[in-house]
N, C-alpha and C positions, 0 to 999 in steps of 0.2 A: 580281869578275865570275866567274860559273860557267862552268866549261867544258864544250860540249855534247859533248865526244867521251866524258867523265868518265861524266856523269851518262845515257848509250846504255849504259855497259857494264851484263851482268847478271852480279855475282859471283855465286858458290852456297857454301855452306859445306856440308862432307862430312855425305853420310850418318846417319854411325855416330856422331854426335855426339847428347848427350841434354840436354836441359833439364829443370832443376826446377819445379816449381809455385811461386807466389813465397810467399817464406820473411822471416823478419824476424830484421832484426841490431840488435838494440836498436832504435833509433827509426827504423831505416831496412828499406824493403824492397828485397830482394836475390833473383835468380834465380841459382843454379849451374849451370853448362854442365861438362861431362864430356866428355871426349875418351879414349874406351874404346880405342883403341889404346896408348896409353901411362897410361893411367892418371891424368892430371895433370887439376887442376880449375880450373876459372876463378870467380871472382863477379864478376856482374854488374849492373847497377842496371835499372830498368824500361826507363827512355828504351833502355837501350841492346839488352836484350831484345830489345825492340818491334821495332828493326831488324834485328836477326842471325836472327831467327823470318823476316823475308820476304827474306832472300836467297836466292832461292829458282833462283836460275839462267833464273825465266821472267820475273820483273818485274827493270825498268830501276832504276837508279840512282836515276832523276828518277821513275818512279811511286813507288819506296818512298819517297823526300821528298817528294811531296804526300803519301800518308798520314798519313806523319809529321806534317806541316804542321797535317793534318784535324787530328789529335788532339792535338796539346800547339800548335796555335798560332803556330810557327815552324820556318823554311827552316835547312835546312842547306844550309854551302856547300862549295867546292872543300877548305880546309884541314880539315875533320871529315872527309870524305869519303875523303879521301887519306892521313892518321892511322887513319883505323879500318882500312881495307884493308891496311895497310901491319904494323898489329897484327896483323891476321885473319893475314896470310901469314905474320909473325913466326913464328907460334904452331903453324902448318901447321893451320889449320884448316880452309881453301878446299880446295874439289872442283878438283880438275883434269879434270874428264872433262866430257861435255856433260850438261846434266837434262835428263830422260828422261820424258816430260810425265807428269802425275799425280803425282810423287812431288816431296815435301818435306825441306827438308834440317832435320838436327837436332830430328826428332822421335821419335827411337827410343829411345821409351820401354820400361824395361824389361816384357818380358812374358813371362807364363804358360812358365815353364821345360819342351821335352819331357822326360819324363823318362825317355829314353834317352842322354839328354848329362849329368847330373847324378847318375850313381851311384847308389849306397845312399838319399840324398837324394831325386832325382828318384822312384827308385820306390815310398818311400814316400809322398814328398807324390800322387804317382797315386793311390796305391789310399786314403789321407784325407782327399782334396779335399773328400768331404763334409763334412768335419769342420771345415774351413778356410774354410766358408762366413763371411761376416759376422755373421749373425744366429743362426747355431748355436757360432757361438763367443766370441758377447756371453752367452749363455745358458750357456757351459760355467764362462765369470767368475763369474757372479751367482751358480753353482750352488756355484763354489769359496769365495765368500766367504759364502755360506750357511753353507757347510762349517766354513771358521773362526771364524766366530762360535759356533757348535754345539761347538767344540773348546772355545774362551775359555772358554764356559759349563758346562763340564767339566775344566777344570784342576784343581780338586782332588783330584776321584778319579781321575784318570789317572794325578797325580804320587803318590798311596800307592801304585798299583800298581806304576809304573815305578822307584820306587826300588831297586828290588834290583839291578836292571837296570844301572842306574850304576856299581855297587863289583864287579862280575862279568865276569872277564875274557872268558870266552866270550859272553857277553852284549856289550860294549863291541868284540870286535871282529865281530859279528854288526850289531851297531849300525851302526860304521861305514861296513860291507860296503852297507848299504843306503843311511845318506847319500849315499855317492860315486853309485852309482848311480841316485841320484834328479841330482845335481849335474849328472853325465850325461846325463840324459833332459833336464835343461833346455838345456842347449845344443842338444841333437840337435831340440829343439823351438824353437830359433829359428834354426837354419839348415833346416828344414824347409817351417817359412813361408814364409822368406825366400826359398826355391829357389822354392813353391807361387805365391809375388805376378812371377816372374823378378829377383827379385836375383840375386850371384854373392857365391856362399860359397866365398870366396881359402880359404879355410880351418879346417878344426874337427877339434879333438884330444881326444877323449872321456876320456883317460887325464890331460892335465896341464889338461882340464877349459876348453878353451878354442874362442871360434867367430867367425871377422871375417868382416861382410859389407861386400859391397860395391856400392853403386850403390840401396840401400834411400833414401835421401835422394832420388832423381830417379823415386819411385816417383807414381804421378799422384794418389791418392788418402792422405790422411793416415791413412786407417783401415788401412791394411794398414801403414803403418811404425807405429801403435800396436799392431796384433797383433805384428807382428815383435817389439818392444820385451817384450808381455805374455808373449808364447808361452811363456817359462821358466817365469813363475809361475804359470799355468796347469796346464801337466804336470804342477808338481809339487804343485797344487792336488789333480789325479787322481790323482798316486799316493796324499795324505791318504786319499782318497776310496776308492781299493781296499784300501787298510791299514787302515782303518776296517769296512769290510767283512769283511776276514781276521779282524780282532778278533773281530766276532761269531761268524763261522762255525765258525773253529778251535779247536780243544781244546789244553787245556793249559797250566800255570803257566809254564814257560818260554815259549811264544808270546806269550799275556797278559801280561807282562813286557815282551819283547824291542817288540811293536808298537804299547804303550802309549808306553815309552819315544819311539820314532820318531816316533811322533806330536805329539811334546811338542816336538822337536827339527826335525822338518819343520814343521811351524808356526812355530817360530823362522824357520826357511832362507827361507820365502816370504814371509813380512813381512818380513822384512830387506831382500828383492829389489826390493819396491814403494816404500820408502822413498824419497822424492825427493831424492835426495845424489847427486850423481856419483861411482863413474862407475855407480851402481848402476840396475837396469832402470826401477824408477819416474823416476829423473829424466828418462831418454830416453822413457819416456813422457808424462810431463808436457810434455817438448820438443816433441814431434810434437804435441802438441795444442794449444799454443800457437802454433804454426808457431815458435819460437824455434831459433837457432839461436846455441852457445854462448850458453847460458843463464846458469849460473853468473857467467863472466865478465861479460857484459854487467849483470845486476845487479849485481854489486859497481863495474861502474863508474858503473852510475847512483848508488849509492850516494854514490859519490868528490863526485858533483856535488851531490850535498846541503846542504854546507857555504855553496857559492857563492850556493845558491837561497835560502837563508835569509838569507845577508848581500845578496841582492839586487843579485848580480853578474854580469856576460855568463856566460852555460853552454847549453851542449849543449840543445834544447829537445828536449823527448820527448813524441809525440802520449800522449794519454789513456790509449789502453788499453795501448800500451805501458808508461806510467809504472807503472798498475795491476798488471800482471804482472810487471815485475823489481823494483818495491817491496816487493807480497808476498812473491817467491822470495826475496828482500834479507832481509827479516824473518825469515823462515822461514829460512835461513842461519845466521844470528846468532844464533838461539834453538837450533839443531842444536850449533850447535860450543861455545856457554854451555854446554849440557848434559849434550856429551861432556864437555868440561872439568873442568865441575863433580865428574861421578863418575869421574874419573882422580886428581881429587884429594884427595877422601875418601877413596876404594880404599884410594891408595897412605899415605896420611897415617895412616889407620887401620891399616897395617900396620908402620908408624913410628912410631907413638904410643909403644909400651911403652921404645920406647930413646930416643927424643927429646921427649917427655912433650909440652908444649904445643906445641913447634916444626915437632911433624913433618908440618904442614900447608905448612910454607914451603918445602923444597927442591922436592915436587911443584906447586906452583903457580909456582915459579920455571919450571921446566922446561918447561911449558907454556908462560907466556906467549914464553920463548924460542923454544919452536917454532912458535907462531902465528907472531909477530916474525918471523923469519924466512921462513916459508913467504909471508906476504904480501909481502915484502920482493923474492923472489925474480923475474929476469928474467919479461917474458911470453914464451913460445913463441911464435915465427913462428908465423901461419895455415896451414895446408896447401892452401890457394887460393890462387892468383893473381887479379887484379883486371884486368876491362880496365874502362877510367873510363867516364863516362857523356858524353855529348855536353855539350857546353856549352852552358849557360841562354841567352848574350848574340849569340850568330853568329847573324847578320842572313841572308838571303840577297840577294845581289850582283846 
């Protein structure tokens, strides 16, 4: 029996609370809820969503279970009702104050950062908003991978000119003077974004090369945590693109040298960054575009259920497109680490040869598969989410 004094009250959950767009956890869809006072994060499943989105402090108990009702077909009663509330306050997630009509709880989403609260950051994403546009910065990509292919198809001549470049001490620490610099200009350009979309950049250290954002996950659109994610390889797509430029304009063998080399070496740095491996920037791009989240993991445990699906025994059932997407990343996995492997242990074996003649293929392939071995072997880390559960399928209402 439902109790009418229950189902009159109207909770509200605070403010300052932020939901995600819904996201996919292997076979399942998931929303994250964020609690920007303390930092702590919640997953949650849709059903459950669907409710905590209208507690709104104006609708009753009893009108958000008819909605409820409208759209998945069943009543909730006094025991979900009294569990979920009882979580809600666990967690301090409830308003204590009255709603204040027109406004909504838990939809502050992050936005458009002023950029007089966000530093060095804020002021430049002000003045290259232009640049930050969508469509002018799908156009700066296309123009960088223009750029790379234009490089590929000049590696020969670049590498006779930048050879000297290599075995020349003022040259190599000229060299490096500008990798770091470029390494630089990528972080500063994905906490840039990041500030430009209102994420909150906790943090970025231009010297040990480092930049953590935060609340970029609860952003509304997937295109901007894909610019987020690009923004490094981007920049340093442009510096290609001005050092390419320096080449032709400036005079001189030491130049010619020192920018040839760079070039040979920034085109390493930025295909490296695209590679779909964690924790590297393409996989957190490939993430955002899949809506995946923990990617890596979750195919390799689809993988685990392989076994069972073939001997045609109860396992985990995975919709379609998800199967499709952590099967290939699965594959694609397998063939990454075959091929580091692979030339970890020709390298090393070829450098063994002369003292261990045919053997010196075995200490380094031992060594590997010992570190695979044990790296897959290794505990999983807790989630950095907490879970509130989803309503139950079978509660009838009373």
């Amino acid at each position: 029996m439902t109790h009418p004094g229950l189902l009159a009250k109207r909770p509200r959950l605070r403010e300052d609370l932020i939901f995600s767009r819904p996201l996919q956890r292997g076979p399942d869809t998931v929303y994250l809820l964020k609690d920007r006072r303390n930092g702590r994060s919640f997953e949650i499943p849709p059903k459950e969503q669907f409710l905590l989105r209208r507690l709104d402090g104006v609708r009753s108990l009893r009108e958000v279970g008819a909605e409820y009702a409208d759209t998945y077909g069943r009543r909730l009663g006094d025991a979900h009702w009294t569990r979920l509330l009882w979580l809600l306050h666990e967690r301090d997630l409830l308003s204590v104050h009255r709603a204040d009509p027109g406004t909504a709880p838990g939809n502050g989403e992050p936005t458009a950062t002023d950029p007089g609260h966000s530093g060095a950051l804020g002021w430049w994403a002000h003045r290259l908003r232009w640049l930050l546009r969508p469509a002018v910065f799908a156009l700066l990509a296309v123009l960088v991978a223009a750029l790379l292919v234009t490089i590929g198809l000049q590696l020969g001549p670049l590498w006779q000119t930048a050879r000297p470049a290599f075995t020349d001490p003022i040259s190599l620490v000229a060299l490096a003077l500008l990798v770091w610099s470029s390494a630089a200009l990528h972080e500063f350009a994905h906490g840039l974004v990041a500030v430009h979309f209102g994420a909150t950049v906790n943090r970025i250290n231009l010297v040990t090369l480092t930049c953590k954002v935060e609340d970029y996950l609860y952003l509304p659109r997937r295109s901007q945590q894909v610019m987020i994610a690009a923004a490094g390889a981007v920049a340093n797509g442009l510096v290609l693109l001005l050092t390419g430029a320096a080449l032709i304009v400036l005079p001189g063998a030491f130049t010619e040298r020192l920018l040839s080399a760079y070039l040979l070496v920034g085109v390493a740095q930025t295909l490296v960054n695209v590679i779909a491996l964690p924790p590297l920037d393409g996989y957190k791009i490939l993430s955002h575009l899949l809506d995946q989240l923990d990617l890596a993991p979750e195919s390799r445990r689809y993988l685990a259920t392989l076994p069972r699906r073939l001997l045609r025994r109860p396992a985990r059932r995975y919709p379609r497109p998800a199967a499709v997407c952590l099967g290939l990343f699965a594959a694609w996995w397998l063939l990454a680490i075959a091929a580091a492997a692979t030339v970890v242990i020709v390298l090393v074996g070829a450098l063994l040869r002369p003292s261990l003649g045919a053997l010196a293929y075995i200490p380094p392939a031992a060594i590997v598969g010992l570190t695979l071995a044990g790296w897959l072997a290794r505990p999983r880390r807790p989630r950095s989410v907490d879970r509130i559960p989803a309503p139950p399928t079978n509660e009838n209402n009373q």
